[in-house]
C-alpha positions as CSV (number, residue, x, y, z in Angstrom):
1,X,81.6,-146.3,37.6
2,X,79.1,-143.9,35.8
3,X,78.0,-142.2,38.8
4,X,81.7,-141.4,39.7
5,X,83.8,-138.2,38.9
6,X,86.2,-137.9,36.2
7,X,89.6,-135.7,35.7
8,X,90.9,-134.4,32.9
9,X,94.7,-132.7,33.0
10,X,96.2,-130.1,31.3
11,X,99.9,-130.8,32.3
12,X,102.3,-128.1,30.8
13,X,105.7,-126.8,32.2
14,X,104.2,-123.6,33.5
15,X,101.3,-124.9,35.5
16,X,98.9,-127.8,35.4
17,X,95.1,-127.5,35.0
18,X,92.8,-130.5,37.0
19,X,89.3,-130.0,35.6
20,X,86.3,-132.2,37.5
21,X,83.3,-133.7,35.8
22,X,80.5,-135.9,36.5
23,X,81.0,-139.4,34.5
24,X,77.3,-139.9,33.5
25,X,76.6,-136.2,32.5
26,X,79.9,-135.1,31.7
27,X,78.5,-131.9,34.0
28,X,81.9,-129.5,34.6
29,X,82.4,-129.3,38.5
30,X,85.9,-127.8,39.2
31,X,88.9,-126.5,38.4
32,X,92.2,-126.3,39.8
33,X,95.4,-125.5,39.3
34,X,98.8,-126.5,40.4
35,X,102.1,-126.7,39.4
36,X,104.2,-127.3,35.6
37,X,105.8,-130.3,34.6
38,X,108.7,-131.3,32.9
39,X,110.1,-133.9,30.2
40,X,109.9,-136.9,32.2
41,X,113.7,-137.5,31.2
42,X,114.5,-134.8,33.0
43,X,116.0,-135.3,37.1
44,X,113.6,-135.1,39.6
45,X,110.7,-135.1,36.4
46,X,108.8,-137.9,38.2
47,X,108.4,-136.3,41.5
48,X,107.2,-133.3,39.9
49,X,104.9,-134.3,37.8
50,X,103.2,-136.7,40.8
51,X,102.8,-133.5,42.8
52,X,101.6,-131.5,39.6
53,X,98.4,-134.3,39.4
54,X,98.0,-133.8,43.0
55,X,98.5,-130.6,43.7
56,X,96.2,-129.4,40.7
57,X,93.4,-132.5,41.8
58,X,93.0,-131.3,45.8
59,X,92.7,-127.7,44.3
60,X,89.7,-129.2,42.5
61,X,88.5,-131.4,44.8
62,X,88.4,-128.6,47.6
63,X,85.6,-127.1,45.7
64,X,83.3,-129.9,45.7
65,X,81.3,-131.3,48.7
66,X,83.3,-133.7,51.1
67,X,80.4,-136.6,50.1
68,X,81.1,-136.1,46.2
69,X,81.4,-139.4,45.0
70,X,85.2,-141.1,44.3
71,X,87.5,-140.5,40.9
72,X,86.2,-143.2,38.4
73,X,88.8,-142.2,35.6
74,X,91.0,-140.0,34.5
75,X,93.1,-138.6,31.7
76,X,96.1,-136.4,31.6
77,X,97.8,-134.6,28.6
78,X,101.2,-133.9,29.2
79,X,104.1,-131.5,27.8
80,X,106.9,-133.9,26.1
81,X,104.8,-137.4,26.2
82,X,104.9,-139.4,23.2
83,X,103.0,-141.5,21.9
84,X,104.2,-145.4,22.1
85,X,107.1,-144.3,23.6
86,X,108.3,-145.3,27.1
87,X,107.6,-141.6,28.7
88,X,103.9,-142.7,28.6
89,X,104.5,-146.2,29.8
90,X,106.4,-143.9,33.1
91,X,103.8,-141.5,33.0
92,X,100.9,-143.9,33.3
93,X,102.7,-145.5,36.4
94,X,103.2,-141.6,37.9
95,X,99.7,-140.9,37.2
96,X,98.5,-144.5,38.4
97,X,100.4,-144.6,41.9
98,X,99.3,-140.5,42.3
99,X,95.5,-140.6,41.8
100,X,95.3,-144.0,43.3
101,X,93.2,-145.5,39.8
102,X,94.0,-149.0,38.0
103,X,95.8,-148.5,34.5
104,X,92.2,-149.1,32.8
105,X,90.8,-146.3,34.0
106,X,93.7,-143.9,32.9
107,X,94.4,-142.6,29.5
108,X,97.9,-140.6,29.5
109,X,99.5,-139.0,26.7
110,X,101.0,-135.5,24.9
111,X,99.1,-132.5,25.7
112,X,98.4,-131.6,21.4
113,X,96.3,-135.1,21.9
114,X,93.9,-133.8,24.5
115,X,93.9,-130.3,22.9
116,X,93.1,-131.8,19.3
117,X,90.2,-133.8,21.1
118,X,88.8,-130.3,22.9
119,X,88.8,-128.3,19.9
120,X,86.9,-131.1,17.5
121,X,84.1,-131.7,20.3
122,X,81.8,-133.4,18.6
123,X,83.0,-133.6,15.1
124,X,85.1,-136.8,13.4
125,X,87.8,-135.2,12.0
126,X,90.1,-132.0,11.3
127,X,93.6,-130.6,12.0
128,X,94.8,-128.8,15.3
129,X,98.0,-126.4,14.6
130,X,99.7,-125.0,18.0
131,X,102.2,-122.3,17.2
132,X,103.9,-121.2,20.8
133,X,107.4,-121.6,22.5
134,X,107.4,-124.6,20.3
135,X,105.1,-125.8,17.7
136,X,103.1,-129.0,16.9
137,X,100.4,-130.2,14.4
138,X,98.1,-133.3,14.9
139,X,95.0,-134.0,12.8
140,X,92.1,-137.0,13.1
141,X,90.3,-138.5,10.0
142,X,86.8,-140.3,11.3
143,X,88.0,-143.4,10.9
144,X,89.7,-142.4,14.2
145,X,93.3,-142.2,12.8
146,X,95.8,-139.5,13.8
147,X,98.7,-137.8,12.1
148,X,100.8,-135.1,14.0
149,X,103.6,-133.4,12.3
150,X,106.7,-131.4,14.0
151,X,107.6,-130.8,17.6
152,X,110.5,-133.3,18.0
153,X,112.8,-130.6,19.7
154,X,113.2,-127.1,19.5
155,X,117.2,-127.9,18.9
156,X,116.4,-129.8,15.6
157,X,112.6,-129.3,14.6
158,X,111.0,-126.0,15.4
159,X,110.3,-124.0,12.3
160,X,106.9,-122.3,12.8
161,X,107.4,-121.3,16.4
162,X,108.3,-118.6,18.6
163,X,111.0,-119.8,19.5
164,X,112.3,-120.0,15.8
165,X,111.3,-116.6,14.8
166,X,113.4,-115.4,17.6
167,X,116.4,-117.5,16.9
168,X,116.0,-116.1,13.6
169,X,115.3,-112.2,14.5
170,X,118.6,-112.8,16.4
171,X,120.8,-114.2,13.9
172,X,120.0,-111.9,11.4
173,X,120.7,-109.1,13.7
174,X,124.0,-110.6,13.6
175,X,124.8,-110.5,10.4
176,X,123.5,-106.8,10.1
177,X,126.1,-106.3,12.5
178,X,128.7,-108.1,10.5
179,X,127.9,-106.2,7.5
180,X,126.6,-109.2,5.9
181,X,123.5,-108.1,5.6
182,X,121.8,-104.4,5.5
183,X,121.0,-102.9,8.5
184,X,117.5,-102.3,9.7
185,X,115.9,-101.3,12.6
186,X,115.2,-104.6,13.8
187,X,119.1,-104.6,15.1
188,X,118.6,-102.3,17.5
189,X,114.7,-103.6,18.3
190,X,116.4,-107.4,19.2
191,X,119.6,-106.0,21.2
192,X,117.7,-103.6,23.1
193,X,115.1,-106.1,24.1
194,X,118.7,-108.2,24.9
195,X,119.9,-104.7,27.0
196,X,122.3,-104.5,24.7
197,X,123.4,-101.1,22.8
198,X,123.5,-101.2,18.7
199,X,127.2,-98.7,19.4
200,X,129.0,-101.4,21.9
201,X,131.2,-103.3,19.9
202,X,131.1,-106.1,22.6
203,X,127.6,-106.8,21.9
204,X,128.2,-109.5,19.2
205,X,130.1,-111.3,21.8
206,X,127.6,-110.5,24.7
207,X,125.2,-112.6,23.0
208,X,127.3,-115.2,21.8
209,X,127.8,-116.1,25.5
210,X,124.0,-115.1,26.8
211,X,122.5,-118.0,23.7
212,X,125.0,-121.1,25.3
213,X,124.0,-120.3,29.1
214,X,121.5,-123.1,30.3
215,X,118.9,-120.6,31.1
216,X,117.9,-119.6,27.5
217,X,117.3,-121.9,25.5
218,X,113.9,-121.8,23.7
219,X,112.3,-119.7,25.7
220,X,114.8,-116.9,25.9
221,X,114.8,-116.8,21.6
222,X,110.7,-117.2,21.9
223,X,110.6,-113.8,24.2
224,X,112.6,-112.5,20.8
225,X,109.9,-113.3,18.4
226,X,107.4,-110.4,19.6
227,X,109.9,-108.1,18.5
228,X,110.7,-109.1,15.6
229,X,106.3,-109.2,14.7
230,X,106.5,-105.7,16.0
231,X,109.1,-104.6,13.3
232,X,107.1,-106.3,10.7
233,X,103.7,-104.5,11.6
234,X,106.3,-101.0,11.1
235,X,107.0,-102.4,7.4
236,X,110.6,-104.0,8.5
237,X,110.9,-106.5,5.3
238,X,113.0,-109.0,6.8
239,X,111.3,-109.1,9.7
240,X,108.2,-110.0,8.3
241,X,110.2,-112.3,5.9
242,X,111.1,-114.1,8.6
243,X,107.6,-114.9,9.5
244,X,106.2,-115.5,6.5
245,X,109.0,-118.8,6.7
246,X,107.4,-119.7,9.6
247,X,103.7,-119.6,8.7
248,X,104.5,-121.3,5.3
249,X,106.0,-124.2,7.5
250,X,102.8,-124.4,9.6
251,X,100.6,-124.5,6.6
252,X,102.9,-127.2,5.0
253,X,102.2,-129.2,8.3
254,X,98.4,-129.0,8.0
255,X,98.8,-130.2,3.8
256,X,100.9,-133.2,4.9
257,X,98.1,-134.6,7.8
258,X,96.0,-133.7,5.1
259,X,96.8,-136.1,2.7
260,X,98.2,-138.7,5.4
261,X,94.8,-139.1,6.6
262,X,92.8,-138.2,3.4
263,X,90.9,-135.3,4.7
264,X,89.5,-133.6,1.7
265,X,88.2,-130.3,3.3
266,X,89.2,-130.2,7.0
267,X,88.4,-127.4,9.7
268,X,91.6,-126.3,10.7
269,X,92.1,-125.1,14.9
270,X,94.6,-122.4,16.0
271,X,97.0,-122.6,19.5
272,X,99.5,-121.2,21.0
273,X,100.5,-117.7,22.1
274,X,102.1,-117.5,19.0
275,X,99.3,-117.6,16.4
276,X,97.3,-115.5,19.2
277,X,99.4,-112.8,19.5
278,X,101.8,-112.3,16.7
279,X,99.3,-110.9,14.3
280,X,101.5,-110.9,10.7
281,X,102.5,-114.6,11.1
282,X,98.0,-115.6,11.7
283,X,97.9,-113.1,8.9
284,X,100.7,-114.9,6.7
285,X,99.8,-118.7,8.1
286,X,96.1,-117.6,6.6
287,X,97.4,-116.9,3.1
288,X,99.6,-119.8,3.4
289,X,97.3,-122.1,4.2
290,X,94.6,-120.7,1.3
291,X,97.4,-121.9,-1.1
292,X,98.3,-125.0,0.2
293,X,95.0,-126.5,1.3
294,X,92.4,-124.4,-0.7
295,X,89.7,-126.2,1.0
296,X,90.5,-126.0,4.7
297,X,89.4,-123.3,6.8
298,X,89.8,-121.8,10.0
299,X,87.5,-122.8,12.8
300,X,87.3,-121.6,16.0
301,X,88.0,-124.5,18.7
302,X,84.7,-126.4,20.5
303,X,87.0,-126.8,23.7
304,X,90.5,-126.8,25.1
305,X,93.1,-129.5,26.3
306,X,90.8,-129.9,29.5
307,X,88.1,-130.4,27.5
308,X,89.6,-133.1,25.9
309,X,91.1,-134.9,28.4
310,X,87.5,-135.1,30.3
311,X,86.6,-136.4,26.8
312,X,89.0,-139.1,26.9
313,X,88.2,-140.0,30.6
314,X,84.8,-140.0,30.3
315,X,85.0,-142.8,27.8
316,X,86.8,-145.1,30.6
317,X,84.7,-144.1,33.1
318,X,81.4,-145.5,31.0
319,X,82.9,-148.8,29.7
């Protein structure tokens, strides 16, 4: 089996990433790229996510001689798969019937799993934070034992995300509207992002009905939250008030896998478009975290999911 290929997957609902290796080396061959996924709950979930793995793999496997040797292992990191639960029991059987490899040569589970593994490469232990649509924190201790916190829906659980900062920006444009609160320019930043005008006083009600149609959801209040950052960087108060919640929740994540796992002074790794792009919540999150876990610190990540997941494979592939 050690002279064999190996896959790792980067399964997320946009697009799924199939990165080739050598199993002895661990030498990077390929990449490819098919299509998302969804929660495997969802109708027609397993179908897609079979045709994500192979879609992605051939895309790969295309760039490689015909007479490169056979799949030995693989491992794939999903969007929505938790641990223990029965979505990774389904998505070891999708994965297992789709790349045509017995269940001991497969490792399948969330995507922050994989990602925490490619952004410790070779170290034992530390904390990944992934701030995007939605938000997640896992951590490792080297004894090997993992922690995540948050992440269990973006209806009941996503404080830290874009997704939040947008449903925020939104509400409290709402209640500048109402009078309940002072108006500021970040009224008329959110409703004209929303095509709405500030003067129409149908607007409340426009987006009472746009937030219940099935096509919002969390990613129509994320595409909020860069307007909201952008009011903050112009000195909007609540605006940045509204991240600052956000990034105190993220660093409040990272002190309780902290002290779950018992890591004194861990190296902390950012994700997620999020904590890339909306500058005053990396900026707040920073100051947060200095408070809250004085002796953690920012580290930039050895890998990504991929990276991970050829970790993770590779491991099979050698036993």
């Amino acid at each position: 089996m050690a002279g064999g290929l190996i896959a790792g997957f980067d399964a997320g609902q946009t697009h799924t990433t199939c990165r080739l290796a050598f199993a002895d080396s661990g030498a990077v061959l390929a990449q490819g790229v098919g299509p998302g996924v969804t929660h495997l709950a969802a109708p027609a979930a397993a179908e897609r996510f079979e045709a994500a793995l192979r879609s992605s793999l051939h895309a790969a496997l295309e760039q490689l001689d015909p007479a490169a040797p056979p799949l030995a292992a693989a491992a794939v990191g999903a969007s929505g798969i938790e641990l223990g639960s029965s979505s990774e029991q389904r998505g070891r059987l999708i994965t297992a019937k789709a790349l045509a490899l017995p269940g001991d040569r497969l490792w399948v589970g969330g995507d922050e799993r994989t990602a925490l593994r490619g952004a410790m490469g070779h170290q034992r232990g530390g904390i990944l934070v992934i701030s995007g649509t939605g938000m997640i924190a896992v951590g490792r201790n080297a004894a090997g034992l993992e922690h995540r916190c948050g992440g269990w829906g973006w209806l009941v659980d996503q404080a830290g995300s874009a997704c939040d900062i947008g449903r925020d920006g939104l509400s409290l444009s709402l209640a500048m509207a109402d009078g309940r609160e002072p108006a500021t320019g970040l009224q008329a930043r959110i409703w004209q992002a929303l095509g709405l005008d500030v003067t129409d006083p149908q607007a409340s009600q426009a987006i009472k009905a746009r937030v219940v149609d099935p096509g919002f959801g969390a990613a129509g209040f994320a595409a909020l939250a860069p307007v909201v950052s952008a009011a903050a960087s112009d000195g909007d108060a609540q605006a940045f008030a509204i991240l600052a919640r956000s990034a105190e929740t993220l660093a409040q994540m990272v002190k309780a896998i902290s002290c779950h796992l018992g890591l004194e002074a861990p190296p902390v790794w950012l994700a997620g478009g999020a904590l890339e792009h909306l500058h005053p919540l990396r900026h707040a999150f920073e100051q947060a975290l200095t408070r809250h876990c004085p002796r953690a610190t920012i580290a930039p990540p050895a890998g990504d999911a991929c990276d991970g997941a050829l970790a993770l494979a590779r491991g099979l592939a050698i036993t």
